[in-house]
N, C-alpha and C positions, 0 to 999 in steps of 0.2 A: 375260759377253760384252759387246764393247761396238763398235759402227757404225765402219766407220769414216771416219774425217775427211772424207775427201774427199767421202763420201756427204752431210754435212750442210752446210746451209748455216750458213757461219761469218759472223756480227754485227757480231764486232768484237773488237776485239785490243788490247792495252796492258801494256806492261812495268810492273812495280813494282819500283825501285831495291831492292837492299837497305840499311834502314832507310826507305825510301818508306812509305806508308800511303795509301789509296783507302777509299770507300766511293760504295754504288749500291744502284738495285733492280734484283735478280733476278728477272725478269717470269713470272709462270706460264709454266709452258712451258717454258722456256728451260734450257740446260743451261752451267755455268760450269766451265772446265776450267782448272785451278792445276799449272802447270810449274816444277818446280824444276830451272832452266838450270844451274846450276853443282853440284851436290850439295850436301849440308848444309843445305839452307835451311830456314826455321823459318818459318811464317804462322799469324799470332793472329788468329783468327776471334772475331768475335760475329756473329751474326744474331737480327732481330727482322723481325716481319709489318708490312709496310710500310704496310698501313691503320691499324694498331694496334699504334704503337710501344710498348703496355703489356707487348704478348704479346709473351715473349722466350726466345732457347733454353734451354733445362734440360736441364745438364748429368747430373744425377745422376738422372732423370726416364729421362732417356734411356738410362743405361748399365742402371739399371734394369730397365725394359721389355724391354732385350733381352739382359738374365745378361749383360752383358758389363763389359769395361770396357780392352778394345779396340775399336777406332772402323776398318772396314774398307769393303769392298765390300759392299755388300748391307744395311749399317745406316744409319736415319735418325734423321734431331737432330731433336727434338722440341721443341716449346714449352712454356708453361708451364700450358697450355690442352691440351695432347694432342693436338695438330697435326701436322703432318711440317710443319716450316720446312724443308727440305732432305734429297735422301735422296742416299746415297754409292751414286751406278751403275758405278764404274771405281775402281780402286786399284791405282796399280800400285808404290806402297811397301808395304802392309801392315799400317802399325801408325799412329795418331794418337792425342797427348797430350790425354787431358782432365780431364788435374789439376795442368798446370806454371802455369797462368796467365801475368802480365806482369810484368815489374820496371819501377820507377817509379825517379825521378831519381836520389832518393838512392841506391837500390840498383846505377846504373848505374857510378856514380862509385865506390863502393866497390870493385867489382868489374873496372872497367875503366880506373879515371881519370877524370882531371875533362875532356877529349876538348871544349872549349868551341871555341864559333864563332868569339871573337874569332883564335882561332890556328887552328883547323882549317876554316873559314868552311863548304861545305855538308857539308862530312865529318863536322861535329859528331857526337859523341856522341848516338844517340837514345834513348828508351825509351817501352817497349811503352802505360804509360798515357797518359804525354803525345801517343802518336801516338792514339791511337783517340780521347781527348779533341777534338782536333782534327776528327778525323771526325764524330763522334758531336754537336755542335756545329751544324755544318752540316745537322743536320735535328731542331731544336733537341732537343737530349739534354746531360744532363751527367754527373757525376760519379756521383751517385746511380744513373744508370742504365746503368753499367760494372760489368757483374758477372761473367759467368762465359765463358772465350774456350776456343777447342776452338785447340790446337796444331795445326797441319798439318807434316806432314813426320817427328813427334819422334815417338821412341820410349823411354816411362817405364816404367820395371818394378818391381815391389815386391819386394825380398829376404824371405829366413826373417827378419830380425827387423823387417820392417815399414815397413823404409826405402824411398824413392825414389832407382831407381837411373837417370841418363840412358844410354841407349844410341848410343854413337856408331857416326855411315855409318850410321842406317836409310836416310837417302835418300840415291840416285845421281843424276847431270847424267843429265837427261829422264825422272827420274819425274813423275808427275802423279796427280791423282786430280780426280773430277769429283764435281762438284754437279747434281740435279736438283734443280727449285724448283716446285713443286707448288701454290705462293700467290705470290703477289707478296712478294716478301722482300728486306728492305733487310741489305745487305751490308755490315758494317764491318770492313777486317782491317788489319794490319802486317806487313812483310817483316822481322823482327828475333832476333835468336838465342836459343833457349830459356830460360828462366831458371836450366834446371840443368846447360846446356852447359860441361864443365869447360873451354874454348877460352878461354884468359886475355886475348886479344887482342879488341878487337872489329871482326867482321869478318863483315857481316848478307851474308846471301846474296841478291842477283834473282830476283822470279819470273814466269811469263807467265802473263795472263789471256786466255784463248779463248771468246766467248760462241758458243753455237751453237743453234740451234733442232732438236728432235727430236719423234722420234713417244712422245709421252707415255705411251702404255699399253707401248709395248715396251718404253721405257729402263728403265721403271721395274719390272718385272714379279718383279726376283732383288729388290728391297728391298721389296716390295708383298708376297711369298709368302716370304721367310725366316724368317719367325716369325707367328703368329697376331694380335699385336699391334700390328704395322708395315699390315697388313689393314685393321685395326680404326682406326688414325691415320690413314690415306689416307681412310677414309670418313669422320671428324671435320673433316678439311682439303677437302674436295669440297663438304660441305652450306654449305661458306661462298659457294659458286657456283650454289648454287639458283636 
């Protein structure tokens, strides 16, 4: 279940181009709602605790902890500390990638062209490391500390013999899915097309940022009581607020 809109007070609002990139803190509390305006769109998330850019999400910690390895309503990204950095309270796609990661320059050009600025000027060609770089930069972070990005929107599937298959149209124009933030959590993402999107064209999708403020024990209550271990991470992420 999830409040709606009008009932919360909304923070603050901000498009991200497709190929755009942003990064922020996520203030305890606060709930971050990602719009995918046009369908197709792809966002490469990383998150890390914003007092403690050491502590950072863990991907494979997380699908772990909760037998999965679909990313829905009701599950949260964990750190690498056993934290909830963020827990997913709304979904209204259903499935998030978190094993396509980003393609980097060379792989962009490959795949799309060489797409440069002197001919396309802000259309350039982007890709997914140099935008987070760029982010990640700005609260000094570098390369070393680009590691593992949770896909929003994309749907990967593994075949009988083991392969990754991308799933096209998991998302429609006005899906969304929400973020609660449980700590102070520094947000770094990219608006850019999966890496195993067969679309030979490059063509990154817009998305909208909604911040809102909510009642923390209710938002949170289907990813707090889904599994015995999302329980047990909320009360890891709380004794930080002693």
């Amino acid at each position: 279940m999830t409040a709606s809109l009008t009932l919360r007070p909304t923070l603050y609002e901000e498009l991200v181009p497709g190929g755009g990139h942003t990064s922020f803190v996520l203030k305890r509390g606060q709930l971050l709602r990602i719009t995918d305006l046009e369908g197709g769109a792809n966002v490469s998330l990383l998150l890390l605790n914003a007092a403690e850019k050491s502590e950072r999400l863990n991907l494979p910690d997380t699908l772990k902890c909760q037998h999965t390895a679909k990313l829905t309503a009701g599950h949260c990204l964990y750190s690498d500390m056993g934290r909830v950095l963020a827990a997913i309270t709304a979904d209204t796609c259903g499935w998030h990638d978190s094993f396509g990661g980003v393609l980097n320059a060379e792989e962009v050009r490959e795949k799309y062209g060489a797409g440069r600025y002197q001919e396309l000027r802000n259309g350039f060609y982007r890709n997914g490391t140099d935008n987070l770089l760029v982010e990640m930069g700005k609260w000094n972070l570098n390369l070393q500390d680009l590691l593992m990005t949770l896909n929003l929107f994309s749907k990967v599937t593994v075949d009988e013999g083991g392969g990754f298959q991308f799933e096209s149209g998991n998302s429609r124009a006005g899906d969304y899915v929400e973020l609660y933030a449980p700590m102070d959590c520094l947000v770094v993402l990219t608006a850019l097309q999966h890496p195993q999107d067969p679309n030979p064209v490059y063509s990154p999708k817009p998305v909208q940022l909604t911040w809102h403020r909510v009642d923390s024990d209710g938002i949170s209550v289907l990813c707090r009581t889904s599994r015995p271990e999302n329980g047990r991470g909320f009360h890891n992420t709380e004794r930080l607020y002693i």
